[in-house]
N, C-alpha and C positions, 0 to 999 in steps of 0.2 A: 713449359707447355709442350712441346715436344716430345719431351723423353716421357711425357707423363700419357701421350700419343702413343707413342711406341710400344708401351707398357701394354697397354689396351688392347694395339694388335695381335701384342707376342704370346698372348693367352688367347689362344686360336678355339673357337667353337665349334665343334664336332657333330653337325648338324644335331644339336641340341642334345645329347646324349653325355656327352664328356668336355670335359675342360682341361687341355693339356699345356702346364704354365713351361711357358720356354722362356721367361723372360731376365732368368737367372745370368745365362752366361752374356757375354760382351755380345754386341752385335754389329757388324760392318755393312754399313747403308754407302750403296751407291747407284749407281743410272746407269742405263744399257739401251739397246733399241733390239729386238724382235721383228728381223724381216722376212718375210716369204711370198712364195710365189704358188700359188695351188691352180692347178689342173685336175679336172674330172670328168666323169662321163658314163654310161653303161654300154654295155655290148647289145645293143641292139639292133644296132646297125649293123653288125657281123651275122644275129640272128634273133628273129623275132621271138623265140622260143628262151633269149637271155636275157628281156628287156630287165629283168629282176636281180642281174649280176652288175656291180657298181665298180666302180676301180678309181682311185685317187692317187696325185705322185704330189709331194710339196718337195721345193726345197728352201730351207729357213738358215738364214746368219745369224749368230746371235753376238752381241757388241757388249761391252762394259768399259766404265771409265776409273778400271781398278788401278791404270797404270798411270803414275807422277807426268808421262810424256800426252797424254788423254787416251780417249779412245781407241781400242784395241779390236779385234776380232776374238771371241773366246770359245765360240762353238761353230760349226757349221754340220747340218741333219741333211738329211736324204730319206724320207718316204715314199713306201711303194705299199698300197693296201688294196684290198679285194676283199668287196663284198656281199653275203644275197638280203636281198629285202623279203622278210618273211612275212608280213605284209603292210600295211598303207603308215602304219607306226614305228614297228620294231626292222631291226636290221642285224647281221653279226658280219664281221668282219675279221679277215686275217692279215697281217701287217707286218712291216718290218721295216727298221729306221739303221742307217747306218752314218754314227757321230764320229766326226773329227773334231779331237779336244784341245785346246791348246790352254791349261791353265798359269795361273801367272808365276814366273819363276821356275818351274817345274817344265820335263821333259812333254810335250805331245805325243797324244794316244789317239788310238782308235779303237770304235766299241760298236759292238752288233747287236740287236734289240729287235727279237721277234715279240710280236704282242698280237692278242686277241682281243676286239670287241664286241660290246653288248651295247647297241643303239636305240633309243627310244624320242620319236620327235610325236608331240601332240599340240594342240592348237585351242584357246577360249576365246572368243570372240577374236580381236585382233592377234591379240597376245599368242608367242611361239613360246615350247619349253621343248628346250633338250637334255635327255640323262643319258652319259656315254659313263661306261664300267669298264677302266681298262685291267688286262695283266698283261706284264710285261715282263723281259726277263734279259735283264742289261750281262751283256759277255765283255770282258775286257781283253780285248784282245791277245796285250803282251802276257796278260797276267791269268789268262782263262777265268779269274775272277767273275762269280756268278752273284747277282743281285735281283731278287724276283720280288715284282713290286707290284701294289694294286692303287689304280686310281682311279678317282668318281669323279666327274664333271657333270654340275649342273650347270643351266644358263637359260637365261628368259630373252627374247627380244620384241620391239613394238615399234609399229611403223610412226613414222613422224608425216603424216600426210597432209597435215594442215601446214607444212614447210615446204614440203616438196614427197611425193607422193613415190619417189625412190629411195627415198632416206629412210632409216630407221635407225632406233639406239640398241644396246644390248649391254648385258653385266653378268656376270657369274661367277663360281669359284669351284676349283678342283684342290680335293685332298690327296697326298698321296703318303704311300706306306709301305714300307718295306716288311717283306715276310719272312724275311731268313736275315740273320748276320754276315756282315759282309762290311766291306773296306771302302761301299757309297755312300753309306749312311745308318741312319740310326736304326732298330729295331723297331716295327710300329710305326708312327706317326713322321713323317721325316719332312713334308713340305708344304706348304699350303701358298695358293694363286690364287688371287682377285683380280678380276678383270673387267671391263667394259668401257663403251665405247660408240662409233656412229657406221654405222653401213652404209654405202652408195650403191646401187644397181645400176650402172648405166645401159643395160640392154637386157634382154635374155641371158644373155651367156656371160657377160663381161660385170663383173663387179669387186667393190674394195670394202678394206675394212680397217678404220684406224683407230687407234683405242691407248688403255693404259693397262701393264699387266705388273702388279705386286708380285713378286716370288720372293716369299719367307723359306728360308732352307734352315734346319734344326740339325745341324753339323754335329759328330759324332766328339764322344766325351774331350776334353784338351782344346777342342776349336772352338773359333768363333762362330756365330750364325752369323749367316749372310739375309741382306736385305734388297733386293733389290728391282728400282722403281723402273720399268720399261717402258719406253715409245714403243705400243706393236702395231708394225703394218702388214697387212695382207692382200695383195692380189689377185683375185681369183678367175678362173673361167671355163664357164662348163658345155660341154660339145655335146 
């Protein structure tokens, strides 16, 4: 029953347009945790003329238990993004993440990743939807190794106010896709994330987020694909 599970995911749906079967090559399923810490805010308090300019910093550990001794550390990011609200919907922002990699067996790198986005939040009755459009464009640092990739994230959330009137759930999935050849990953289609999960607000400013994050990775010809199931947490707080 599992593998027959598996099978089902590994033929990932392309918001209903394509069906791209990855479920040919071997695939290595394991467990990790996704933690971060996000701060934000606008410049408005600097000047009322930038209430419309946003600025976000995260920083996120990411864990896996690829190693026979457990749990290891396998990434650590640093985000720093800036962005204007063009208005009460849409947003764009410019960004830049800088990864510390430590893969298993293998020497650690470091990699730079400017990206742009395209923000869109709208609302039906309770219900929230958000569509973020990223590109990005991953440098490796030792190797100048360029990988320029495009990812969509949807996501819907809805308050649980009959439980408690700060709580809410949320779910979503982002594709992502490589544009050019390159030594990340595959040509095209290369990763697909499910996620979802429960929100707390405990104030204005202060709130969390715990959840479950699937990352399917479609590893390049010779490899295995990787599976893998996350605890993601988030803490967040906004000034």
């Amino acid at each position: 029953m599992r593998k027959k599970i598996l099978e089902c995911i590994k033929t990932v749906p392309l918001f209903g347009l394509a069906y791209v079967p990855i479920a040919q090559a071997l695939t290595d399923d394991m467990g990790g945790t996704w933690s971060s810490l996000t701060l934000s805010g606008s410049l408005h308090a600097v000047s009322a003329n930038l209430a419309d300019v946003r600025w976000l910093l995260m920083e996120q550990a990411r864990t896996r238990d690829d190693n026979p001794e457990g749990m290891r550390l396998a990434e650590n990011l640093a985000f720093a993004q800036i962005g204007y609200g063009l208005n009460q919907h849409a947003s764009v922002w410019l960004g830049y993440v800088h990864d510390w990699g430590h893969p298993l067996g293998k020497a650690s790198y470091q990699e730079s990743r400017p990206y742009q986005d395209f923000l869109w939040n709208s609302s039906a009755d309770a219900w929230r939807f958000t569509s973020r459009t990223r590109l990005e464009e991953r440098v490796r640092q030792d190797s100048g190794e360029l990988g320029i990739r495009l990812r969509q994230l949807v996501q819907v959330s809805y308050p649980l106010a009959w439980i408690d009137d700060k709580l809410s759930v949320y779910a979503g999935d982002e594709t992502l896709w490589y544009l050019n050849g390159n030594d990340y990953g595959r040509s095209g289609f290369s990763e697909n994330r499910a996620l979802g999960g429960v929100s707390y607000q405990f104030d204005k400013a202060l709130g969390a987020d715990l959840g479950y994050l699937g990352q399917y990775v479609y590893s390049l010809p010779g490899l295995d694909n990787v599976f893998t199931h996350n605890v993601q947490f988030n803490l967040r707080y906004q000034f």
